[in-house]
N, CA, C and O of each residue as an XYZ file, in Angstrom:
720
protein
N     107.299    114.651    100.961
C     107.251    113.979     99.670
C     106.686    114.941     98.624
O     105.748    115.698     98.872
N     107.323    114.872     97.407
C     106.772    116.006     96.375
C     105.520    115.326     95.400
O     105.749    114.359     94.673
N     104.553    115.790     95.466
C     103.585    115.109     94.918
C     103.630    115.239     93.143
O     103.470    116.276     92.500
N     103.900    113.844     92.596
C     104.052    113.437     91.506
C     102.943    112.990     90.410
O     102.360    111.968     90.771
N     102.578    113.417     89.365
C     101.214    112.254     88.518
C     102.086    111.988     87.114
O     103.232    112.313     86.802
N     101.406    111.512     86.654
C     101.625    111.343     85.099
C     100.279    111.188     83.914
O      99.238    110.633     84.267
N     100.374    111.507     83.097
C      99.435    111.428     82.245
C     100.576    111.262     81.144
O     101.720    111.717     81.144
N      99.802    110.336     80.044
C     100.399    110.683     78.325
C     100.205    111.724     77.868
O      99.245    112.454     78.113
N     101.289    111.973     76.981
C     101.661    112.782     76.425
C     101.064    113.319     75.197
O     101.493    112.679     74.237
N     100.174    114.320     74.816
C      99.216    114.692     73.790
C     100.274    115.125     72.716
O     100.513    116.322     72.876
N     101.095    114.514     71.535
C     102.464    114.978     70.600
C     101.647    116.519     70.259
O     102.332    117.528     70.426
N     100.285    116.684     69.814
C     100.062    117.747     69.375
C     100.014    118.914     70.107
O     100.430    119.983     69.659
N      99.349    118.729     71.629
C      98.899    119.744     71.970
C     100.247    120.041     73.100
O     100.338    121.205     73.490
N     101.026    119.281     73.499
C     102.045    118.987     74.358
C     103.360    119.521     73.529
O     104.220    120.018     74.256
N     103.667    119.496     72.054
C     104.365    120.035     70.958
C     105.771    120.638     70.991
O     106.879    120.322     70.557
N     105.060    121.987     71.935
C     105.762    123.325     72.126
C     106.178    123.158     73.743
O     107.337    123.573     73.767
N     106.008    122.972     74.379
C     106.259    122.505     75.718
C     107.372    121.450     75.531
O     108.419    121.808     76.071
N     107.426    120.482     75.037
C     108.312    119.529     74.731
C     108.926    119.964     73.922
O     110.120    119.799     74.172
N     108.695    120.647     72.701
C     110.216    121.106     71.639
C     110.984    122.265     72.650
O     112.183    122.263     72.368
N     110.663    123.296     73.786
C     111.347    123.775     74.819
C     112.102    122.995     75.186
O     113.209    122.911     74.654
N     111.607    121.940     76.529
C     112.667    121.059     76.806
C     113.488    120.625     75.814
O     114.442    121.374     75.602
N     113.427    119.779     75.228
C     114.487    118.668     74.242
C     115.493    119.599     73.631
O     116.683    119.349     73.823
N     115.125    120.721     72.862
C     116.103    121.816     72.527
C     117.040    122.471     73.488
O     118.027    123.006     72.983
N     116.880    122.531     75.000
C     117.102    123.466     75.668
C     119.098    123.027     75.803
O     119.409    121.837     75.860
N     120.296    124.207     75.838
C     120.780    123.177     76.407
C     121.339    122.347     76.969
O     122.306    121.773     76.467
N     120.685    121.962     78.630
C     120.880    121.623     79.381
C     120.359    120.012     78.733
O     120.853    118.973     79.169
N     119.582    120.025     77.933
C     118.717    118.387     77.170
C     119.890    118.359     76.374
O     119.442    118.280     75.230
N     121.148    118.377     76.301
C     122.067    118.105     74.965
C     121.805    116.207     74.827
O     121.527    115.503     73.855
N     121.999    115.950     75.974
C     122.387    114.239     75.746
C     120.435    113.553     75.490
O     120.066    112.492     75.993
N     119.585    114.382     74.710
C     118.568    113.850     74.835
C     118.673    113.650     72.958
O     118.002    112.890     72.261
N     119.583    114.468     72.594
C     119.925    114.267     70.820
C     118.455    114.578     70.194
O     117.714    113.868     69.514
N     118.271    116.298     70.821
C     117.704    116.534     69.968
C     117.516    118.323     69.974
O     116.452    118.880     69.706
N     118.769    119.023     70.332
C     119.142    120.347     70.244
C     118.518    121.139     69.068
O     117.856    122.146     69.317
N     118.753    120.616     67.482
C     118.165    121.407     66.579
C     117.262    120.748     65.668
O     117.323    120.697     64.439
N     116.249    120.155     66.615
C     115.009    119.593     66.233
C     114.449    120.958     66.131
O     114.703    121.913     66.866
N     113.511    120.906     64.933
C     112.567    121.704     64.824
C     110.770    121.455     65.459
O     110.221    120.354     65.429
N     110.199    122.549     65.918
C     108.626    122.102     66.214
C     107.982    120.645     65.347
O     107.321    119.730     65.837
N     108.439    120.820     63.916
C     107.341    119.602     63.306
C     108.649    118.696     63.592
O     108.182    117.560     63.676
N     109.579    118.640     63.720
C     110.324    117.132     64.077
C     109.915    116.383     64.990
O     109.782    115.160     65.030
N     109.620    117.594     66.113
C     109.349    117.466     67.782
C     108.364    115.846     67.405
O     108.512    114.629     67.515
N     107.089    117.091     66.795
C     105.490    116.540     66.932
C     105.768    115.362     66.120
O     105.261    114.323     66.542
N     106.377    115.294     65.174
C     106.607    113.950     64.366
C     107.463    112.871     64.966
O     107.484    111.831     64.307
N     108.203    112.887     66.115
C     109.001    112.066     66.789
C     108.041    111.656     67.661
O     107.860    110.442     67.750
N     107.251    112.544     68.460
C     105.836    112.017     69.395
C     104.518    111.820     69.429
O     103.687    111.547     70.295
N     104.527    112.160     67.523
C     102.805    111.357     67.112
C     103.838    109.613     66.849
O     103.227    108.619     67.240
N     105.120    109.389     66.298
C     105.400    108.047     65.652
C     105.241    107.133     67.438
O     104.634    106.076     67.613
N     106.058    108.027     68.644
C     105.798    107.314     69.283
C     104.460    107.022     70.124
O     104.455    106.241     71.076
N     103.353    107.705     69.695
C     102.160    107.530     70.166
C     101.259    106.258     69.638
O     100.372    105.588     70.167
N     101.988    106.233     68.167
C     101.536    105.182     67.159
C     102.232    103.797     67.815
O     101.575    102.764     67.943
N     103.583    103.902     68.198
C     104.252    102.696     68.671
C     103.487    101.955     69.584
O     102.584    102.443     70.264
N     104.002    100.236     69.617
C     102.649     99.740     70.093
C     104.023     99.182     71.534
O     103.814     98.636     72.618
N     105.136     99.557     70.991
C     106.194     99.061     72.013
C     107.220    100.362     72.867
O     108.270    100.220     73.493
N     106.269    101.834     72.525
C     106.992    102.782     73.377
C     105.751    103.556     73.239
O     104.927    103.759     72.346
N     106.009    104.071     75.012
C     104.886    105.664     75.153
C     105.717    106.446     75.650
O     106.898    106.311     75.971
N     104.841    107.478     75.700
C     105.397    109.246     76.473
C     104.388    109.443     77.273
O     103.214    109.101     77.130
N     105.205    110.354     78.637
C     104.065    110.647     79.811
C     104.766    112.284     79.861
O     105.891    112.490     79.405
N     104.175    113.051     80.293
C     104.295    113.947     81.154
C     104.152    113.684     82.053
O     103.133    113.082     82.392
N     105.420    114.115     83.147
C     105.202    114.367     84.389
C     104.940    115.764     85.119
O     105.477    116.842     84.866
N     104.093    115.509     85.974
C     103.575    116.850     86.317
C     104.027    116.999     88.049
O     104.327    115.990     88.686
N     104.027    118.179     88.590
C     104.499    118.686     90.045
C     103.607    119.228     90.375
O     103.672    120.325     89.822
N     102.344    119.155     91.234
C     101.422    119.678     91.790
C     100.618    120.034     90.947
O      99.996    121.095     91.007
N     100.496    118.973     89.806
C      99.588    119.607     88.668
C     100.451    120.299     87.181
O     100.154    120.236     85.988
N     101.201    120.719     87.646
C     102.260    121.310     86.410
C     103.168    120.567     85.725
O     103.956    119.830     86.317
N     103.147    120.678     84.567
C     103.994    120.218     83.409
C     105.607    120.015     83.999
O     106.227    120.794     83.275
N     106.583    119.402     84.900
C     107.563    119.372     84.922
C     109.016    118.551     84.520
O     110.094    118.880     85.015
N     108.841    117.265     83.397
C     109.436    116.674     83.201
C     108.415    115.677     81.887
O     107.266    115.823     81.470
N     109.397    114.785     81.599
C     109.136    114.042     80.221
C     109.405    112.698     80.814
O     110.368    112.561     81.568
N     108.656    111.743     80.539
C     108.798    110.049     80.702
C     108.546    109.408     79.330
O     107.733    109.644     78.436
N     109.479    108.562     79.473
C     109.621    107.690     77.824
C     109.583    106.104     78.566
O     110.494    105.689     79.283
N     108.278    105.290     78.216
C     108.502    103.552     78.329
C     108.480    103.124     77.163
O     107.778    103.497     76.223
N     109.496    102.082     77.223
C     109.626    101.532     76.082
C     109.610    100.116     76.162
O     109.470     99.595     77.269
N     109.714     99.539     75.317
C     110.151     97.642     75.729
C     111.127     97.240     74.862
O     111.008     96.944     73.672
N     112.540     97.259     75.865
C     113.954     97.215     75.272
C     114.173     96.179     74.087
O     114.978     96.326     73.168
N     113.502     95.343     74.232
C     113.537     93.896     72.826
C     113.192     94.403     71.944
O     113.631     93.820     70.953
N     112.433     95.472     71.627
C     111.736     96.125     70.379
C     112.254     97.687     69.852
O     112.487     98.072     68.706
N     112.332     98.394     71.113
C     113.135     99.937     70.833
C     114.117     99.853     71.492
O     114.306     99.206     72.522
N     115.031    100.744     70.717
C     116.361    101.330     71.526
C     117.527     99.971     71.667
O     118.668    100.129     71.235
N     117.158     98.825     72.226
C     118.241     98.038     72.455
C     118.548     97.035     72.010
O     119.677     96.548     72.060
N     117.144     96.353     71.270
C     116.880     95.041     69.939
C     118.371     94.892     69.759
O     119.135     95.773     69.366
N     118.688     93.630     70.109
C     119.782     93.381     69.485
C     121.264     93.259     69.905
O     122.266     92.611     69.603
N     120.720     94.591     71.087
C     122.176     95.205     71.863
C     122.478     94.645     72.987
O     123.564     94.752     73.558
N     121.202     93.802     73.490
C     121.424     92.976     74.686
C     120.348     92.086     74.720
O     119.386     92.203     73.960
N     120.503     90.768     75.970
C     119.863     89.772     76.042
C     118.923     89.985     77.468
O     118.993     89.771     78.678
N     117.611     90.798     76.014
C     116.322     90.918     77.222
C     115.855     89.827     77.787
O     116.168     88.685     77.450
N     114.977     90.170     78.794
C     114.096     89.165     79.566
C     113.081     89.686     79.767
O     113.086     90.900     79.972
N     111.675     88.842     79.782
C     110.581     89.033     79.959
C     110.464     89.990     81.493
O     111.086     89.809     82.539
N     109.585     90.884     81.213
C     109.820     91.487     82.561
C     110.311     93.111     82.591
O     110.190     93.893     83.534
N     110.947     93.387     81.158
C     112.148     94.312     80.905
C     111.484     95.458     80.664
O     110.751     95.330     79.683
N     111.429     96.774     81.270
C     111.072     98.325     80.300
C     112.391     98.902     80.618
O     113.158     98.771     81.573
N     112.421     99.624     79.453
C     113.112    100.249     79.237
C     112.664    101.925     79.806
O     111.485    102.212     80.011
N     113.738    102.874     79.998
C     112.855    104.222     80.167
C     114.160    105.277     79.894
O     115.367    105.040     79.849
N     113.365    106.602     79.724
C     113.905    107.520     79.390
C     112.958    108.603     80.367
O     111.756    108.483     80.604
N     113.981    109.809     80.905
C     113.343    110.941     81.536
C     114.381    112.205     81.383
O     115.609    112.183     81.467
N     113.594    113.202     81.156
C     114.226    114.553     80.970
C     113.430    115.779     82.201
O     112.212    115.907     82.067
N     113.884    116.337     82.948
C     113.661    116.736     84.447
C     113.633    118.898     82.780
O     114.445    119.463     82.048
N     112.240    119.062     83.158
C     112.209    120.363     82.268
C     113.283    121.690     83.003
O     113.434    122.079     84.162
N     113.826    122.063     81.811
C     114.793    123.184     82.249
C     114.124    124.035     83.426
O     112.907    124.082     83.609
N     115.001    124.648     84.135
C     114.309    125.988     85.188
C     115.351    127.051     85.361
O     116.460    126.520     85.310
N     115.412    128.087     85.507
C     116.251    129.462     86.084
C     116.279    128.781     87.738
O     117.328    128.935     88.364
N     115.028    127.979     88.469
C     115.361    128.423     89.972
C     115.337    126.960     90.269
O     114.434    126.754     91.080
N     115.777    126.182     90.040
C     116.617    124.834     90.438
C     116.020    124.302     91.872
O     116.142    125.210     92.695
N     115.492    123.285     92.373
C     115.367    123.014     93.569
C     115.943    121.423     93.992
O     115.708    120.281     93.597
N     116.955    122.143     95.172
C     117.818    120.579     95.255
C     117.186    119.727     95.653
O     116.222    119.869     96.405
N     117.804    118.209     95.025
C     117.138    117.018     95.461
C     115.457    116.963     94.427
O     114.499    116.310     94.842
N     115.418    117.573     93.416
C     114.118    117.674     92.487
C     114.369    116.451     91.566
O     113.664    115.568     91.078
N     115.519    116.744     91.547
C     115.272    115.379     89.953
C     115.608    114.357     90.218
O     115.284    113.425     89.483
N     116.506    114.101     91.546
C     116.195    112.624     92.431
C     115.005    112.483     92.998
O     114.968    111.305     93.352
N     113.975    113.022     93.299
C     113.054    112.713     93.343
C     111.674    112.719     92.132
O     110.481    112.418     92.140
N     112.534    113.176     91.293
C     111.553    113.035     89.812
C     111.978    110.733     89.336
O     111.218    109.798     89.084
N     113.268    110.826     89.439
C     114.105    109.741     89.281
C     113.265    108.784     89.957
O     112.882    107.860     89.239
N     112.858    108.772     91.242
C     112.584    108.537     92.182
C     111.338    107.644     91.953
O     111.094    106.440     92.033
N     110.551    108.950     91.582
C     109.105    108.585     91.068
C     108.682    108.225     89.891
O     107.478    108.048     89.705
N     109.732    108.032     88.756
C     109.407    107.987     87.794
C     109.973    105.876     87.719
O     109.658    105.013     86.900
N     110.519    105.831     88.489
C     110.774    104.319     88.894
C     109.403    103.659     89.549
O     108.566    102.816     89.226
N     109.594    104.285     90.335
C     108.097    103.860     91.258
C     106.603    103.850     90.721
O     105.599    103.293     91.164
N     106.828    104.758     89.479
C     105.604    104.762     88.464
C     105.829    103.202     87.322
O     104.811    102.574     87.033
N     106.589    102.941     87.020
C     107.396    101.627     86.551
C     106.900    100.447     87.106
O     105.964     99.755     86.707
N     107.739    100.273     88.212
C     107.488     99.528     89.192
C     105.996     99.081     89.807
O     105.753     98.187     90.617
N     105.264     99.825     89.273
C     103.835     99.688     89.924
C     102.886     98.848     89.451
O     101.906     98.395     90.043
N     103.392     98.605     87.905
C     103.539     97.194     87.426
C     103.978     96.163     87.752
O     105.105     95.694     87.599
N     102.961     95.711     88.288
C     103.439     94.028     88.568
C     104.676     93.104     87.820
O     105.527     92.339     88.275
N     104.264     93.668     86.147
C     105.035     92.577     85.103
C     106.434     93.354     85.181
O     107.402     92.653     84.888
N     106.694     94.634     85.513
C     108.037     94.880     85.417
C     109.073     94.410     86.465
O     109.290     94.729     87.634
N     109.532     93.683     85.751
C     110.804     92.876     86.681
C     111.948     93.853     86.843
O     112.391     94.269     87.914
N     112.408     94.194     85.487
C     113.718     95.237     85.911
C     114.098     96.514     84.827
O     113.947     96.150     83.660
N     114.488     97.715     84.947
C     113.887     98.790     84.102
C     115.309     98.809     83.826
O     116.203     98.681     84.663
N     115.466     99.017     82.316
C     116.651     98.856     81.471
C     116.799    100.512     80.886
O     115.804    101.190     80.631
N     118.055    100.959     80.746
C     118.961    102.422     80.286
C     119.702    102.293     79.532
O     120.253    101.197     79.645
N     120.221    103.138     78.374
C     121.209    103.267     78.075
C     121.388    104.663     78.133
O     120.725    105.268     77.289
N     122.153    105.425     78.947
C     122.220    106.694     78.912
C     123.521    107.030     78.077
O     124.215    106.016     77.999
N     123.993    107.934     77.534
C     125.760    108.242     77.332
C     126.765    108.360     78.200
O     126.805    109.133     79.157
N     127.579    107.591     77.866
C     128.563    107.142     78.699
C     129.262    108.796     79.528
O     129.837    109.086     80.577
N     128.829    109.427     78.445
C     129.640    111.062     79.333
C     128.423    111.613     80.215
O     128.629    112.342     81.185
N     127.285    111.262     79.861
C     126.582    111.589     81.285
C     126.470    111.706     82.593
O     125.360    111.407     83.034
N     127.196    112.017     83.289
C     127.895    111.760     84.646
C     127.165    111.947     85.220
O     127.230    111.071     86.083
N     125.852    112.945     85.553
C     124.941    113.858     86.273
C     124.138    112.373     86.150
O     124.079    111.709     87.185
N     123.636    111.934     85.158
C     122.220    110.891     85.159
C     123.302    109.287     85.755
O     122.857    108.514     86.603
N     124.198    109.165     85.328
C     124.975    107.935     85.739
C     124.885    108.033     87.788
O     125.005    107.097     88.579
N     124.708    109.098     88.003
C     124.965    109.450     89.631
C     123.770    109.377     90.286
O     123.704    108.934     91.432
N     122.624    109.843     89.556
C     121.062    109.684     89.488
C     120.822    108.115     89.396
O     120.550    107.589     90.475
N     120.868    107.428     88.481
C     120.793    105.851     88.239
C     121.073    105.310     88.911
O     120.257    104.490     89.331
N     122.602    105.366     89.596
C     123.010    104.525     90.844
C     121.999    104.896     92.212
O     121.618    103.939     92.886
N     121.588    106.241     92.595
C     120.797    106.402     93.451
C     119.518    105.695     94.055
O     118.922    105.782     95.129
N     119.343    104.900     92.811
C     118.314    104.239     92.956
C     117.798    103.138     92.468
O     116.638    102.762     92.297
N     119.339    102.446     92.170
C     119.552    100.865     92.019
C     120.138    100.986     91.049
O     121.125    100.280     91.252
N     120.281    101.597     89.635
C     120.799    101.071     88.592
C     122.630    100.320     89.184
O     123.536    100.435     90.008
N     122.085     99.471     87.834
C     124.082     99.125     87.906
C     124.211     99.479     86.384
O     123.330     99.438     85.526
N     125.303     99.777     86.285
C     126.123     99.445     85.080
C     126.409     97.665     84.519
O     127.000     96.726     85.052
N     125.892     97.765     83.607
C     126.073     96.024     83.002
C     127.352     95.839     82.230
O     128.095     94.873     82.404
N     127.623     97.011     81.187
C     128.452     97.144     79.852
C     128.451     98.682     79.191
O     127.380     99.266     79.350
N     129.324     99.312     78.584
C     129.356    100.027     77.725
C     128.697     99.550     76.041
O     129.610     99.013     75.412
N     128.009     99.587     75.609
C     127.486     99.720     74.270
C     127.311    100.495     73.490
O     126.751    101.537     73.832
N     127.802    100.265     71.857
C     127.871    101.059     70.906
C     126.362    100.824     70.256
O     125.951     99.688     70.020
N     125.430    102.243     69.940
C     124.752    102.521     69.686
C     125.438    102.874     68.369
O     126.638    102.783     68.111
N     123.991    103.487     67.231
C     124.259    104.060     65.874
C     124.423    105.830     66.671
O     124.995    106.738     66.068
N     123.750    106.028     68.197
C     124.045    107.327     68.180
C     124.755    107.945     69.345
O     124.676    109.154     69.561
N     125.592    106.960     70.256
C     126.266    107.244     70.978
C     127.288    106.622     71.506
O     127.791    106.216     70.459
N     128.109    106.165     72.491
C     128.349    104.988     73.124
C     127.518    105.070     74.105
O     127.514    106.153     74.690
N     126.714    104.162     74.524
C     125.987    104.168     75.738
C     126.217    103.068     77.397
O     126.472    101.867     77.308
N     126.080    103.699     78.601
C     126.060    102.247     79.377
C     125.150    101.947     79.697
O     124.635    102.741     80.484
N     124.448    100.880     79.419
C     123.751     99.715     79.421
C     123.771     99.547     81.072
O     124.747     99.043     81.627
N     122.614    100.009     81.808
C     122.248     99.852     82.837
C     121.052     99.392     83.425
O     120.073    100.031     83.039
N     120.772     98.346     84.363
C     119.996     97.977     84.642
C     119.519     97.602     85.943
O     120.037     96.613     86.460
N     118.481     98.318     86.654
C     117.741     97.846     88.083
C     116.295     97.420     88.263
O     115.210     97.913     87.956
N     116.792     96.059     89.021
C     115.695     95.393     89.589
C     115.186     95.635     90.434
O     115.730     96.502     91.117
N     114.042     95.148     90.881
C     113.161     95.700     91.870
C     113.472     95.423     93.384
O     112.695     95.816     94.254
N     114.306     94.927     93.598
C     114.864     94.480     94.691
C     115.949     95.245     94.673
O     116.099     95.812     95.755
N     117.023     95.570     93.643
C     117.904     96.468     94.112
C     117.553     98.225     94.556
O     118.079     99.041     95.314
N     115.914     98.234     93.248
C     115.385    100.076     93.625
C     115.164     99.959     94.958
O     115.683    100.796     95.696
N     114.181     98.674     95.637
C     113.726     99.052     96.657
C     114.672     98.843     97.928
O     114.118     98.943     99.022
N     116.185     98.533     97.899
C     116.959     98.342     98.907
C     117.561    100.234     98.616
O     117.698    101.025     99.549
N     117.778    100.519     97.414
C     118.077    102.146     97.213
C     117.259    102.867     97.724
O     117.693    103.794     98.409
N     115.748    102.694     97.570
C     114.818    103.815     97.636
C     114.339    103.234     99.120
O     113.204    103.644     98.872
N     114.234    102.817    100.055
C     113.558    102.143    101.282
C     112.100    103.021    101.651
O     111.892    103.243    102.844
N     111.530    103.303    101.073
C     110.176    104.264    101.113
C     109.154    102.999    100.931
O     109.369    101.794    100.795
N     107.790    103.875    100.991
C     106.483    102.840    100.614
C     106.788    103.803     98.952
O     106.218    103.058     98.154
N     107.096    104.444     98.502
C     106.915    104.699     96.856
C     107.372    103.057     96.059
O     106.697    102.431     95.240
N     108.953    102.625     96.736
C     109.011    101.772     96.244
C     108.742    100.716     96.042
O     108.722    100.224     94.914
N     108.404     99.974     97.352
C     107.449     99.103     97.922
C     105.952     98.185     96.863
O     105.296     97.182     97.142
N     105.904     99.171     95.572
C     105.043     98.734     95.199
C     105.108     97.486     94.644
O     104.091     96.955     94.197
């Protein structure tokens, strides 16, 4: 098992580390290629301020290796676009660029970044909209319960509207991670 933590995300001191990722690009479908440094920090002091989305770093043995976004779909991102239920987060994750790739890393970032979710009692079922041309994260999602609900038109993409419950992660994931 690859040992996983999370902490929030400091927009200031975290900045440059995160304007790397999101620019990089392998992050194209994260829509935010020619963000500049103060866009970065100004996109993740507003969501630090939000009282209905956070940011985590995820870390790999201590190290900075990926980005976590919770949100609560009735309020960000999907208001409107679908018929939430109490119970609902929403999430976003970006696995940080590398030259030396290690297979099976970002299914198990996927993995854990559910199981960090999930560890909440109140979360009933963790809601996506990724881009519909995402094929790599659509293959990731199913791995570990998502379904596809609908295609939805966003103001910034078409997106599918995917969603897994805790009963479908933990028939995907059969571990004690999921179990929680």
């Amino acid at each position: 098992m690859i040992p996983f933590t999370f902490r929030p995300l400091d927009p200031l001191s975290d900045s440059e580390l995160v304007h790397r990722w999101v620019t990089h690009p392998k992050a194209a479908f994260w829509l935010m290629q020619d963000a500049t440094l103060p866009e970065v920090e100004r996109e993740y002091m507003a969501i630090a301020a939000s009282e209905h989305h956070e940011a985590f770093i995820g870390l790999h043995d201590g190290a900075p290796a990926f980005l976590m976004e919770r949100y609560d779909p009735a309020h960000v991102e999907l208001n409107g676009l679908y018929d939430a239920e109490p119970g609902d987060v929403g999430m976003h994750f970006l696995v940080a660029p590398t030259d030396t790739p290690v297979h099976g890393f970002t299914r198990a970032v996927i993995a854990a970044v559910m199981a960090e979710l999930f560890a909440d009692p109140a979360t009933r079922r963790v809601v996506v909209e990724p881009d519909v041309r995402n094929h790599a994260v659509h293959a990731l999602n199913k791995s570990v319960g998502f379904e596809v609900v609908r295609e939805i038109e966003k103001p910034e993409k078409r997106a599918a509207l995917s969603i897994c419950t805790r009963r479908s992660y933990r028939a995907a994931v059969p571990s004690k991670e999921s179990r929680r």
